[in-house]
C-alpha positions in Angstrom: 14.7 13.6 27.6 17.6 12.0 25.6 17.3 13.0 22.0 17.8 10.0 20.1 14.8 8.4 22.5 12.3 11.8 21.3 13.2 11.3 17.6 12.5 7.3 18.6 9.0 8.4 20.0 8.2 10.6 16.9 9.5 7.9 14.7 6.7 5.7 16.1 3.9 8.3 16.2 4.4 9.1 12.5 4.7 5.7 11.6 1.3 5.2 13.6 -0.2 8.1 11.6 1.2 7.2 8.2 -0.3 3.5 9.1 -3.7 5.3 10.1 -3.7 7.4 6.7 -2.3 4.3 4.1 -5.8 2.6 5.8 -8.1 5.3 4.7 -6.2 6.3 1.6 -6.1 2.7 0.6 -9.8 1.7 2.2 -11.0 2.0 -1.9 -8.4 -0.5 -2.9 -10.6 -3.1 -1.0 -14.2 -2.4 -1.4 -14.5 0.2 -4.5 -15.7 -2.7 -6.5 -18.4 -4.0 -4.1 -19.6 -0.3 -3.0 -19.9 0.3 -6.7 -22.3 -2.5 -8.0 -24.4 -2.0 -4.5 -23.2 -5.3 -2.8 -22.3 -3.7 -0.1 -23.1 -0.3 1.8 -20.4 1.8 1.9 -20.2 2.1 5.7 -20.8 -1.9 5.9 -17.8 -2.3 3.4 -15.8 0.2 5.6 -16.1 -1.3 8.1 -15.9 -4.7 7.4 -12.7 -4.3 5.7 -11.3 -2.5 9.0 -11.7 -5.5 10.6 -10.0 -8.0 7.9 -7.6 -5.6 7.2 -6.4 -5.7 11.0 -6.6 -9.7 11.2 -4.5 -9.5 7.9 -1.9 -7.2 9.6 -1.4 -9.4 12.9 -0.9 -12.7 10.9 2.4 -11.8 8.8 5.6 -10.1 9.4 7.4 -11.2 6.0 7.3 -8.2 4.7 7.5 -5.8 7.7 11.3 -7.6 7.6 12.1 -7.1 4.2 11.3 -3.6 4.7 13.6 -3.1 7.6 16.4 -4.3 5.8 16.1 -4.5 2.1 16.4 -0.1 1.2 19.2 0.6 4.0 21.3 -1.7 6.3 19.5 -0.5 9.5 22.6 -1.2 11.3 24.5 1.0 9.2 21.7 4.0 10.6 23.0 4.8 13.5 26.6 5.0 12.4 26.3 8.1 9.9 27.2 11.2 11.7 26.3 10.0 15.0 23.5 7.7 16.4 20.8 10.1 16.0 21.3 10.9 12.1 19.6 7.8 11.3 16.6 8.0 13.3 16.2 11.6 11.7 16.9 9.7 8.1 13.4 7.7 9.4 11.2 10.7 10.7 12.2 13.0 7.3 11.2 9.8 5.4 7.6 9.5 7.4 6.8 13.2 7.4 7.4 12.9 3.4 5.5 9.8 2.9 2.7 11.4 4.8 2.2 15.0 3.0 2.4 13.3 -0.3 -0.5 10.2 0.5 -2.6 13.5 2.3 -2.1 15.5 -1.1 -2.8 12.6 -3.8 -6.2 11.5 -1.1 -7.7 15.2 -1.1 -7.4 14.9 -4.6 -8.9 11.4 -4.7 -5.7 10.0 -6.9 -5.3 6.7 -6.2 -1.5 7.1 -5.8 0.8 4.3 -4.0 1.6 4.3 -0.5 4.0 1.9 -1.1 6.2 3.6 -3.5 5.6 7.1 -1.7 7.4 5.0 1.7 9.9 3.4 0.2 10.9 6.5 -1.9 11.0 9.2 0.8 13.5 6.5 3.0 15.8 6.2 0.0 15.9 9.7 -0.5 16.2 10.5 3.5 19.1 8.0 3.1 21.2 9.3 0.2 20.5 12.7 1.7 22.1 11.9 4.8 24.9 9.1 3.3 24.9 9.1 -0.5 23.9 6.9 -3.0 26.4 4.3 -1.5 23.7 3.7 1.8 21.2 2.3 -0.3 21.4 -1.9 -0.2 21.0 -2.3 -3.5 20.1 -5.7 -3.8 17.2 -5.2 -2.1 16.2 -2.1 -3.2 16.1 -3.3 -6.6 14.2 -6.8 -5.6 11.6 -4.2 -4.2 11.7 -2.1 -7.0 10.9 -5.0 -9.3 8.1 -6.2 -7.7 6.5 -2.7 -7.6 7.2 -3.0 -11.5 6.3 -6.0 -12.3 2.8 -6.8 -10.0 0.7 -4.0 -11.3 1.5 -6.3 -15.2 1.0 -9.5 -13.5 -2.6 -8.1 -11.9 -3.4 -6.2 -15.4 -2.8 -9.9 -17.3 -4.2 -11.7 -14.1 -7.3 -9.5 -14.7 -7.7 -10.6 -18.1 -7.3 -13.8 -17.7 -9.6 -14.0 -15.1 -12.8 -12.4 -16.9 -12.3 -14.1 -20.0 -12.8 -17.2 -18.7 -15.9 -16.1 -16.6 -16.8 -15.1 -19.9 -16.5 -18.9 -21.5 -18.2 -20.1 -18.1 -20.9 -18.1 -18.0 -22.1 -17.0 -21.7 -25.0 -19.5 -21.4 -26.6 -18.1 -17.8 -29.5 -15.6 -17.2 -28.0 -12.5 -17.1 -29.5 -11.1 -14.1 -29.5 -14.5 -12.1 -25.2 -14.2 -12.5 -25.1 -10.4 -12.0 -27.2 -11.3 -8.4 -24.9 -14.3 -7.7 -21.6 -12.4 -8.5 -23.3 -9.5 -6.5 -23.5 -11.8 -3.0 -20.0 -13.1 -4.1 -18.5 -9.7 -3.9 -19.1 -9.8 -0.1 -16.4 -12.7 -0.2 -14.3 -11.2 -2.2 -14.1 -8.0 -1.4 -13.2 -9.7 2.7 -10.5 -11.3 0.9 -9.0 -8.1 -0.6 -9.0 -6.2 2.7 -7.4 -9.2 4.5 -5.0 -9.5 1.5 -3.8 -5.5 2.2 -3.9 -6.0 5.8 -1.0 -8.6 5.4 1.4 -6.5 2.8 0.2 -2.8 3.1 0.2 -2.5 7.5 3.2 -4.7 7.6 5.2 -1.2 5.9 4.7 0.8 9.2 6.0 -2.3 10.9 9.0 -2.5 9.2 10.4 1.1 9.0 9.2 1.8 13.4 11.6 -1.5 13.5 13.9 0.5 11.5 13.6 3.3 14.0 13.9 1.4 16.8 17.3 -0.5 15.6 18.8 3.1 14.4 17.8 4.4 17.9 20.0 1.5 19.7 16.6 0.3 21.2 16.2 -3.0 19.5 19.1 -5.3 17.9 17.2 -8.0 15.5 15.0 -7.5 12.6 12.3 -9.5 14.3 9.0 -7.4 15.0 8.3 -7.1 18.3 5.0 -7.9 19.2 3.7 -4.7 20.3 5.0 -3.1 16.9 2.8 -5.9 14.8 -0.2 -5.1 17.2 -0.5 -1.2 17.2 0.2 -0.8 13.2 -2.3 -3.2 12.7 -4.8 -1.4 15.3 -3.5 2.0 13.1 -4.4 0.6 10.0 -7.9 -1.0 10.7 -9.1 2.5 12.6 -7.9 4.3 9.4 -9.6 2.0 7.3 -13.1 2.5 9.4 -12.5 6.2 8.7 -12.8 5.5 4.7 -11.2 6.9 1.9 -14.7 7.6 0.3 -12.6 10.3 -3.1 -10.7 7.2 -3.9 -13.6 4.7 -3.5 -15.2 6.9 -6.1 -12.1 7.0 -8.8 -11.6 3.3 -8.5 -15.0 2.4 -8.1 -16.4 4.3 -11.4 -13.7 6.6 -13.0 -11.9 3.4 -14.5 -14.6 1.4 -15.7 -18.3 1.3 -15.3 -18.0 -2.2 -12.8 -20.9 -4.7 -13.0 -20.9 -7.5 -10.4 -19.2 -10.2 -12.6 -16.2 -7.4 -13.0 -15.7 -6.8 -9.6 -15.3 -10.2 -8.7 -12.9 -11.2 -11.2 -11.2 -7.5 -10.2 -10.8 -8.9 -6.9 -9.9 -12.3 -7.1 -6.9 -11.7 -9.5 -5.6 -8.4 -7.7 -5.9 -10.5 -4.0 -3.8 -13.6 -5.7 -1.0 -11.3 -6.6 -1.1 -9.6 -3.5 -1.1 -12.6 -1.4 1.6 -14.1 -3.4 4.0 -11.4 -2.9 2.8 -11.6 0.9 4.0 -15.0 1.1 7.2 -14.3 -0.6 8.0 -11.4 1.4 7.9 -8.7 -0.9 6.1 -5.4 -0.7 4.2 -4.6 -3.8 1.8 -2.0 -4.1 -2.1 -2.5 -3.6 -3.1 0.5 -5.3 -1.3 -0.3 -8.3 -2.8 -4.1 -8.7 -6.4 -3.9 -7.7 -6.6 -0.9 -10.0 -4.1 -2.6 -12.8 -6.4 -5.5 -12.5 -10.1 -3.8 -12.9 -7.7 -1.9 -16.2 -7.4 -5.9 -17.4 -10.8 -7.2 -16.5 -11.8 -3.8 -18.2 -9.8 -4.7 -21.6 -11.0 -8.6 -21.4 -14.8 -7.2 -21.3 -14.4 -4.5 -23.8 -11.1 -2.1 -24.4 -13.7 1.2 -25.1 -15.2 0.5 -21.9 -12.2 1.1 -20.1 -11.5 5.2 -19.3 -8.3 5.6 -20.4 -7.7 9.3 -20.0 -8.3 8.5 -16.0 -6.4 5.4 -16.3 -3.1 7.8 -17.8 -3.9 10.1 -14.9 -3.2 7.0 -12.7 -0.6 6.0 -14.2 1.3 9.0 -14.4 1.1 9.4 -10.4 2.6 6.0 -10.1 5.4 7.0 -12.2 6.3 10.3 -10.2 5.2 9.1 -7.0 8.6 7.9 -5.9 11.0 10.9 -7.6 8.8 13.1 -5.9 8.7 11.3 -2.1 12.5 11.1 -2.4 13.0 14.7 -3.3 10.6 15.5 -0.8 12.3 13.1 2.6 15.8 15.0 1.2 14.8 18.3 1.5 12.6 17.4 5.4 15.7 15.4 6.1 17.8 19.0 5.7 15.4 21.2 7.6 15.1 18.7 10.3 19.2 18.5 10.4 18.9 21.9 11.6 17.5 21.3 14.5 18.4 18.1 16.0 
């Protein structure tokens, strides 16, 4: 078998795998809120966010294009050293992006998936290239919308339970936690479908990326079959469950009545869907849990665990040095061999 098409077929595997793991690393992001105040069952929430999440994933492609073009010119990949150094640029970046969501999900750290992919392909990249490979522009555009989201959501948040608490200061208190409670079912639908459209589109993008570095497709539209099996990745991962993270977003943040979780999700699924729409990646992890930090501060800043909040925060920070040190070093063993 020609090599360039095996590294091509491993590309999309890995891809498929990464897709399958970002659904149950990132299942929590979804339905921690609504497994925690007892809205939903945890297998019903599973599983109902493996559906939405897959109707989410075959309805956009905005950002599964960004992705293909915005770190590295992808047809610049296959003119490194050769045609097939790019495609091994793509597999060092997947199997990276891969150990690092396995190690942060068996320690239930919510980390991002998105900063762990788009890390390990800039640090594939320069390994391969140098720092001169990178399109910059792009890179940065991404770079700020992974910065700036996780503010918006944490304001967004805020914003959002403080005015529940003007609207709602004169109602029963159990008759508006049992309301909120049937709400969450809503909600909770809309943040699965909301990930579905940015988080499954990643996989898309960078098995496009493959598939242009390989020779085997000239555009950076998604081809339909790419769209349908990263979407069909991501909802079986998502059925699996990430049940460690459900746990640390769920409770280790913020003890989360029903009138949190709803004003959790309806802030962090506007910011997601908003950067959906303008074609930006942004990080899922990062908002829903930036946003239950805000709705936390709104309610009551003590309530709010902030030594697990640090912890979080720290492993967003190193989450990208670390996936590009890692896809550098892959990227050399692999050389090695192919």
């Amino acid at each position: 078998m020609d090599t360039i098409l095996l590294i091509t077929i491993l590309v999309v595997m890995f891809a498929l795998v990464f897709d399958f793991i970002n659904g149950f690393h990132d299942t929590a992001n979804a339905i921690a809120t609504s497994v925690s105040t007892r809205a939903l069952r945890p297998r019903t929430a599973v599983y109902m966010a493996a559906v939405m999440n897959f109707i989410g994933a075959i309805t956009f492609v905005g950002v599964a294009k960004a992705l293909t073009k915005d770190i590295v010119d992808p047809f610049s990949l296959n003119s490194f050293d050769g045609d097939i150094t790019g495609s091994v640029v793509i597999l060092a970046a997947l199997l990276s992006a891969i150990t690092w969501n396995l190690v942060t999900w068996y320690f239930g750290i919510p980390s991002s998936s998105s900063h762990t992919l788009i890390g390990s392909v800039a640090g594939a990249a320069i390994a391969a290239a140098g720092f001169d490979v990178l399109n910059y522009s792009g890179f940065i555009k991404i770079i700020q919308a992974l910065i700036f989201s996780p503010l918006l959501a944490f304001a967004g948040g805020f914003l959002m339970m403080s005015l529940f608490k003007v609207l709602f200061k004169d109602m029963n208190l159990y008759r508006t936690n049992k309301g909120f409670r049937t709400m969450q079912i809503g909600t909770a639908a809309l943040q699965s479908f909301t990930h579905g459209t940015n988080d499954a589109q990643k996989a898309m993008g960078i098995i496009t990326l493959a598939l242009i570095a390989g020779g085997l497709h000239h555009t950076d539209d998604i081809p339909f079959w790419v769209r349908f099996t990263a979407a069909c990745a991501m909802g079986l991962g998502t059925s699996v469950g990430g049940y460690k993270i459900i746990k640390t977003v769920g409770g280790k943040i913020m003890k989360i009545r029903p009138v949190n979780g709803v004003a959790a999700d309806l802030a962090s699924a506007s910011i997601i869907f908003g950067a959906t729409l303008i074609h930006l990646p942004v990080s899922t992890t990062h908002v829903i849990s930036s946003s239950i930090m805000g709705v936390g501060t709104a309610h009551r800043v003590k309530g709010v665990k902030w030594g697990m909040a640090r912890k979080i925060i720290t492993t967003w920070v190193i989450t990208m040095p670390i996936s590009a040190v890692m896809a550098a070093a892959i990227y050399f063993i692999l050389s090695l061999f192919f």
